[in-house]
C-alpha positions as MATLAB code, in Angstrom:
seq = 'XXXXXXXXXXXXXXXXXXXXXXXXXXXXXXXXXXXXXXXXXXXXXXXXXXXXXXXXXXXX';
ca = [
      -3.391  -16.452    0.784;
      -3.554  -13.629   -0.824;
      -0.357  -11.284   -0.968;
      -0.790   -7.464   -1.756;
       2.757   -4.909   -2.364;
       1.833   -1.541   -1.944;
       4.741    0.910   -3.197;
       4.481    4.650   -2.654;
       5.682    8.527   -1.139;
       5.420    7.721    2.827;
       2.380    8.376    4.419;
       1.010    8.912    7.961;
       0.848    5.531    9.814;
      -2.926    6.465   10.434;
      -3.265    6.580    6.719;
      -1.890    3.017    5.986;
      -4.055    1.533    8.700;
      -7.195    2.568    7.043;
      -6.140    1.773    3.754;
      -4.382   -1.895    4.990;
      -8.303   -2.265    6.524;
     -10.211   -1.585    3.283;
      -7.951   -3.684    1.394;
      -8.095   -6.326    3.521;
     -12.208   -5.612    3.706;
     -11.976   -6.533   -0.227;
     -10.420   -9.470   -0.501;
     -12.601  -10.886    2.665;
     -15.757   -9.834    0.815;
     -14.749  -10.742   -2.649;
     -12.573  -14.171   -2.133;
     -14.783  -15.092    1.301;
     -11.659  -15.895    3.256;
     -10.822  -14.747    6.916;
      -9.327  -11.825    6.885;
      -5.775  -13.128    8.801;
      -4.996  -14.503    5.598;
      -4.340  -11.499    3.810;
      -0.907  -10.098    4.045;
       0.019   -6.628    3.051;
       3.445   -5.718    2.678;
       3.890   -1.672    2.248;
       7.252   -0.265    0.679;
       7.669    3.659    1.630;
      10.121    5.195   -1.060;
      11.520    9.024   -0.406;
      10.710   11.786   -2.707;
      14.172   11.764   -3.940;
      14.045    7.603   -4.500;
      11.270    8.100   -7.362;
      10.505    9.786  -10.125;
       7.773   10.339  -12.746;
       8.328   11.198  -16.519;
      11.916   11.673  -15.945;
      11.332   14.331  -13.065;
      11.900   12.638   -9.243;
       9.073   13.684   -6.973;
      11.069   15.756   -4.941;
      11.971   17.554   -7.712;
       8.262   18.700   -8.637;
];
């Protein structure tokens, strides 16, 4: 089973059900399992919970 963490700014839910879809689309087509046995956890940080180069996002 594969396991996928997806960390990042949140996003519209819309947004993560496409992406959870094509990811899930990849590992069907490139491990030929069923797709229920992919599992996607996604980790929404806020703006002011991350930071790049020093600099939090919120801060850009």
């Amino acid at each position: 089973m594969p396991a996928v963490t997806i960390q990042q700014l949140p996003k519209d839910p819309e947004l993560k059900r496409d992406l959870v879809n094509r990811i899930t689309d990849a590992f069907v087509d490139a491990y030929k399992i069923p797709a229920d046995s992919v599992h996607i956890w996604i980790q929404d940080y806020p703006a002011d919970g991350y930071a790049v180069g020093g600099t939090l996002v919120a801060d850009r």
